[in-house]
TORKOL-4160 file (C-alpha; in steps of 0.2 Angstrom, whole numbers, padded with zeros to 4 digits, m for minus):
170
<pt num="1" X="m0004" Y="0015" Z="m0048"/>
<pt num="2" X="0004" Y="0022" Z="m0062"/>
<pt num="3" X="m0005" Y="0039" Z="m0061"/>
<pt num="4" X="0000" Y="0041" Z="m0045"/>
<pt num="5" X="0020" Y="0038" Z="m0045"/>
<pt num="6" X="0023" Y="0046" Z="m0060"/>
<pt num="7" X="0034" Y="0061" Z="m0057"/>
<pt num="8" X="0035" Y="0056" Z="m0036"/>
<pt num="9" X="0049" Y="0065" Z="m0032"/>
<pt num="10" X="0061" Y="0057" Z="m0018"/>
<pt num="11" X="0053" Y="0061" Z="m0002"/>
<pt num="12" X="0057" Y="0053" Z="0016"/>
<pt num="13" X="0045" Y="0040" Z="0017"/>
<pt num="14" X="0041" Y="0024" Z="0012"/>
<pt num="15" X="0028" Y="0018" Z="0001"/>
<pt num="16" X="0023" Y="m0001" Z="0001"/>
<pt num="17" X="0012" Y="m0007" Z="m0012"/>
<pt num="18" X="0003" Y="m0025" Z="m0012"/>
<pt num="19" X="m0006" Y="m0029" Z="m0026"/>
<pt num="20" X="m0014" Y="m0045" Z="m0033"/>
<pt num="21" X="m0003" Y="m0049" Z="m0048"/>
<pt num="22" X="0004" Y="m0064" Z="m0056"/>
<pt num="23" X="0019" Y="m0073" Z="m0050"/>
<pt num="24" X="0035" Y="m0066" Z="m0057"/>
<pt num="25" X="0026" Y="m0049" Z="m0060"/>
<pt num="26" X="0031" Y="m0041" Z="m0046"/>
<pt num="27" X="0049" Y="m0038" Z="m0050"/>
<pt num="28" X="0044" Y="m0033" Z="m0068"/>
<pt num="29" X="0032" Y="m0021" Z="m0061"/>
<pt num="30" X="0048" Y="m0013" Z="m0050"/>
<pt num="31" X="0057" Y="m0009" Z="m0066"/>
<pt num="32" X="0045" Y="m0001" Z="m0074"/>
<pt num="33" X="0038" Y="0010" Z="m0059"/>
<pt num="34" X="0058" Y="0014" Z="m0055"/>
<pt num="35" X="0056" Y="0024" Z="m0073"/>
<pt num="36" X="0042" Y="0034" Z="m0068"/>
<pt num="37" X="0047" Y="0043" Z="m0050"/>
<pt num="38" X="0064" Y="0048" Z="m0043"/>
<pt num="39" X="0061" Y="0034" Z="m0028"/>
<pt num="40" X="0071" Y="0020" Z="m0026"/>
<pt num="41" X="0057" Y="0005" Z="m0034"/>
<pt num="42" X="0062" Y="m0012" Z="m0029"/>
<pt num="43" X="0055" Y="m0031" Z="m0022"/>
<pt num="44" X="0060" Y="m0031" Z="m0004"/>
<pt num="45" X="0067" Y="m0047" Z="0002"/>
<pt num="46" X="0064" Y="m0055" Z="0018"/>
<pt num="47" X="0070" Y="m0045" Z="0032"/>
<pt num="48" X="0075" Y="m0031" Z="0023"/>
<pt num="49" X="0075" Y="m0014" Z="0032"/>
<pt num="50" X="0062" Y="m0002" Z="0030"/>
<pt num="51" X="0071" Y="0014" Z="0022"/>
<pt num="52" X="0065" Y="0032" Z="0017"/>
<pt num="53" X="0065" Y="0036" Z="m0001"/>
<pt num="54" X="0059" Y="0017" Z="m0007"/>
<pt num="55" X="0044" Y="0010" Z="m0016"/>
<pt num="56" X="0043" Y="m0009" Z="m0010"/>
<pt num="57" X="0032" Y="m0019" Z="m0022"/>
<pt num="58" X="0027" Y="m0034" Z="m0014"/>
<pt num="59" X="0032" Y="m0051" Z="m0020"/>
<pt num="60" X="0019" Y="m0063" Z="m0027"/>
<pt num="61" X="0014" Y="m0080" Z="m0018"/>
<pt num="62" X="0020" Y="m0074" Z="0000"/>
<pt num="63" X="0013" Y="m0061" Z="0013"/>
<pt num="64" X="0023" Y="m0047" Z="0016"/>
<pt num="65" X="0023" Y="m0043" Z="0034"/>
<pt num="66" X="0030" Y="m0027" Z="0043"/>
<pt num="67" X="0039" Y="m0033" Z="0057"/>
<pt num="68" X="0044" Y="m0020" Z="0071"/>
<pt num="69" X="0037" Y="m0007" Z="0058"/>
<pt num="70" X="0056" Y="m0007" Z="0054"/>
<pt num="71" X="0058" Y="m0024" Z="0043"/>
<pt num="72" X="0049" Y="m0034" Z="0031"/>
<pt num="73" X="0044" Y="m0051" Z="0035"/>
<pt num="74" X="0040" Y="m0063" Z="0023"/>
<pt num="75" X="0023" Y="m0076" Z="0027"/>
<pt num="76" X="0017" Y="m0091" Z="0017"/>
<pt num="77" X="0004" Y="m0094" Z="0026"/>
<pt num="78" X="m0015" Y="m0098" Z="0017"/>
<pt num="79" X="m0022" Y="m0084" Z="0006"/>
<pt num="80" X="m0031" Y="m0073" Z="0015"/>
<pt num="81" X="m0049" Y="m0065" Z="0006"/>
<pt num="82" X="m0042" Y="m0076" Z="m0008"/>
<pt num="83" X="m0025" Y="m0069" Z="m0009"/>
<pt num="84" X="m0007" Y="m0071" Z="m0006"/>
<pt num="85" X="m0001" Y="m0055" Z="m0003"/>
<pt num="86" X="m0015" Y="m0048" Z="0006"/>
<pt num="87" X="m0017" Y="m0029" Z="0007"/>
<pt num="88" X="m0026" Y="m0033" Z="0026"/>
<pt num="89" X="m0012" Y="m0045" Z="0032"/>
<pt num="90" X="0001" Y="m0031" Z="0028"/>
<pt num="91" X="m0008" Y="m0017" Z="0035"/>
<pt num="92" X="m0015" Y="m0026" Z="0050"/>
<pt num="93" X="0005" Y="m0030" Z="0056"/>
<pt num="94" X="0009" Y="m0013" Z="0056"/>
<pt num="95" X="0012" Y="m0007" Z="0077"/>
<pt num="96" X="0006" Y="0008" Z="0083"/>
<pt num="97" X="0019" Y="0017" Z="0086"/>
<pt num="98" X="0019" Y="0036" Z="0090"/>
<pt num="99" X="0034" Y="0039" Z="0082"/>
<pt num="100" X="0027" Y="0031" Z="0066"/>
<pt num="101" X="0014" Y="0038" Z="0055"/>
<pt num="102" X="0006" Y="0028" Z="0043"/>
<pt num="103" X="m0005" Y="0031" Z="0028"/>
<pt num="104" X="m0017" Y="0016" Z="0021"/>
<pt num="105" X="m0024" Y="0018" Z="0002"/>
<pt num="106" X="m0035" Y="0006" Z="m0008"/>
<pt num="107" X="m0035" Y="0008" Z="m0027"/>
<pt num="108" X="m0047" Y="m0002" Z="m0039"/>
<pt num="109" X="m0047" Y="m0021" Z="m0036"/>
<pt num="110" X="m0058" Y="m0034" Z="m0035"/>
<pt num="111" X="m0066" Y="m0040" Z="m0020"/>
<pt num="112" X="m0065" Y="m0033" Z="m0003"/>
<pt num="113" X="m0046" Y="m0034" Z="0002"/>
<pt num="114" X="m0039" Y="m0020" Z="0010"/>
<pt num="115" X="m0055" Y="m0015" Z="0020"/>
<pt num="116" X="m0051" Y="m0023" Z="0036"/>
<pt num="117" X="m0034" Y="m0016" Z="0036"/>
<pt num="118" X="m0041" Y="0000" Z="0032"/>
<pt num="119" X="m0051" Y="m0001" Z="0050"/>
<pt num="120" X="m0034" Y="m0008" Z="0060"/>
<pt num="121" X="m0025" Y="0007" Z="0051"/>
<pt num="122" X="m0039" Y="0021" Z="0056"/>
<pt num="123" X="m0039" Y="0014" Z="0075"/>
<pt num="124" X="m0020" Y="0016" Z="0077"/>
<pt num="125" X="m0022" Y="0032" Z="0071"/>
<pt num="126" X="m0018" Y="0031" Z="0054"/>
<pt num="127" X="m0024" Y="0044" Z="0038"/>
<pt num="128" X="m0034" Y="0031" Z="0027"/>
<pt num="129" X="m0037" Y="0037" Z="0008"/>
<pt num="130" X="m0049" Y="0028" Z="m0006"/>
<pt num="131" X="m0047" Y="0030" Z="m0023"/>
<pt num="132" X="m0065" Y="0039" Z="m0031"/>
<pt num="133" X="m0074" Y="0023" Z="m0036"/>
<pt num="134" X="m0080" Y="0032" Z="m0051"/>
<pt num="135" X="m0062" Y="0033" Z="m0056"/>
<pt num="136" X="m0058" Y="0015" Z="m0054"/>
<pt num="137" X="m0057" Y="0002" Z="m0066"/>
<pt num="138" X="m0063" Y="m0011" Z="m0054"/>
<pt num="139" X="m0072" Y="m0001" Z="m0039"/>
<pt num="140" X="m0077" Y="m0017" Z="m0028"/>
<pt num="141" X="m0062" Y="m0015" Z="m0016"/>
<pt num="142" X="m0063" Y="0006" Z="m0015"/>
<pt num="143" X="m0082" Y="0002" Z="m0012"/>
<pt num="144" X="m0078" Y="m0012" Z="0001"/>
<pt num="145" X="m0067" Y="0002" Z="0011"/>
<pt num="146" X="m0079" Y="0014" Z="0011"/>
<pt num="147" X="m0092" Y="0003" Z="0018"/>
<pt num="148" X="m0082" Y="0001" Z="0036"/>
<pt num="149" X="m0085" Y="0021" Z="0038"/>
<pt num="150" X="m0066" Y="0023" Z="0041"/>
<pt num="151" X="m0060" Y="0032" Z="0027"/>
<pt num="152" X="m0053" Y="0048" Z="0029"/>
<pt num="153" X="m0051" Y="0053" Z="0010"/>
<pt num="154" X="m0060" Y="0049" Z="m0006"/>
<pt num="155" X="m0048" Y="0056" Z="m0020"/>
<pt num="156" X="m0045" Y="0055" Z="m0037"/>
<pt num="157" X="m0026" Y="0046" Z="m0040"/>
<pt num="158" X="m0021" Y="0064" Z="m0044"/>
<pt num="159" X="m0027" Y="0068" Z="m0026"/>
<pt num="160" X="m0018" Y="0053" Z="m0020"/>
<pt num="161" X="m0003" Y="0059" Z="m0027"/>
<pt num="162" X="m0005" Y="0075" Z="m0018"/>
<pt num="163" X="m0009" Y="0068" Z="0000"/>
<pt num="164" X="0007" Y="0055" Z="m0003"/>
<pt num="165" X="0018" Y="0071" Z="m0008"/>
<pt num="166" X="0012" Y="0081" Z="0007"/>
<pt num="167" X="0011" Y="0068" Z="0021"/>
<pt num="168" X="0027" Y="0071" Z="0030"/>
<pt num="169" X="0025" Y="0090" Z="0028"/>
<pt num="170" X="0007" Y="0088" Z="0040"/>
C-alpha cells in the first residue's frame, strides 16, 4: 500500500482502504500513510461524509459500510470470510449510481476476501484492478479475484498507482 500512495498527489477522489489489521492499528497506519501522499489520510468515523481529496483507512473490529455512496456507516455485525472489516461487505454496499464511478483493487492478502466485491463492483460498472500475483507478498486474495473472471486490470502497485492517478481524467 505503501508503494502505491507514496507521492499521491491531492486528486478529487476518494480512496478507501480496508485491510485486515490488528485493533488499534488502523489509526497508526493513517499517520504514517498521511507522510507519504499530499491526501488527507484519516480513520473515518461513523457517519462521516465522503469527501474528495481523502484516504479513509478502515477501523479495526467494525465493518465500514458506504451508506448512500455519500457516508460511512459503521457495522458490527459477524466476521464476514473471517474478517471484521471485510473488503466484500464495503465493496458490496456501494449503489450504482451513474453519477458515481468506482474503482475496486485487491492487493496481497490472505484468503479470498475481496473477490465477491470485485464481482458486485464489475456488475455495477465499476473498473476492477489486481495487484500482479507475482508481485504480492501473499497472493491468495489477488489470485481469489482473478478466479471470478472480472478483473479488468492486472498491474504492478506502480501500475495501480497510475490507474488511481488517472481515474478521474478517463
Amino acid at each position: 500500500m505503501e508503494q502505491i500512495i507514496t507521492d499521491l498527489p491531492r486528486i478529487p477522489l476518494s480512496i478507501i482502504i480496508i485491510q485486515h489489521i490488528l485493533e488499534s492499528h488502523a489509526e497508526k497506519i493513517s499517520i504514517i500513510f498521511n507522510k507519504l501522499t499530499e491526501m488527507t489520510v484519516c480513520v473515518p468515523v461513523n457517519n462521516e461524509k465522503i469527501q474528495d481529496g481523502y484516504i479513509y483507512v478502515a477501523p479495526t473490529s467494525v465493518h465500514l459500510l458506504i451508506k448512500s455512496n455519500e457516508f460511512f456507516m459503521y457495522d458490527y455485525s459477524d466476521p464476514v470470510n473471517r474478517f471484521r472489516p471485510s473488503i466484500d461487505v464495503t465493496m458490496m454496499s456501494c449503489k450504482n449510481d451513474e453519477m458515481v464511478h468506482f474503482m475496486g483493487i485487491i492487493l496481497t492478502g490472505m484468503a479470498a476476501d475481496g473477490s465477491k466485491g470485485i464481482e458486485y463492483l464489475k456488475s455495477i460498472g465499476a473498473i476492477t484492478v489486481v495487484q500482479d500475483p507475482k508481485t504480492a507478498v501473499i497472493a491468495s486474495m489477488p489470485l481469489a479475484a482473478m478466479k471470478t473472471g472480472c478483473v479488468d486490470v492486472i498491474t504492478t502497485p506502480d501500475g495501480i498507482r497510475n490507474i488511481i492517478r488517472n481515474f478521474n481524467k478517463e
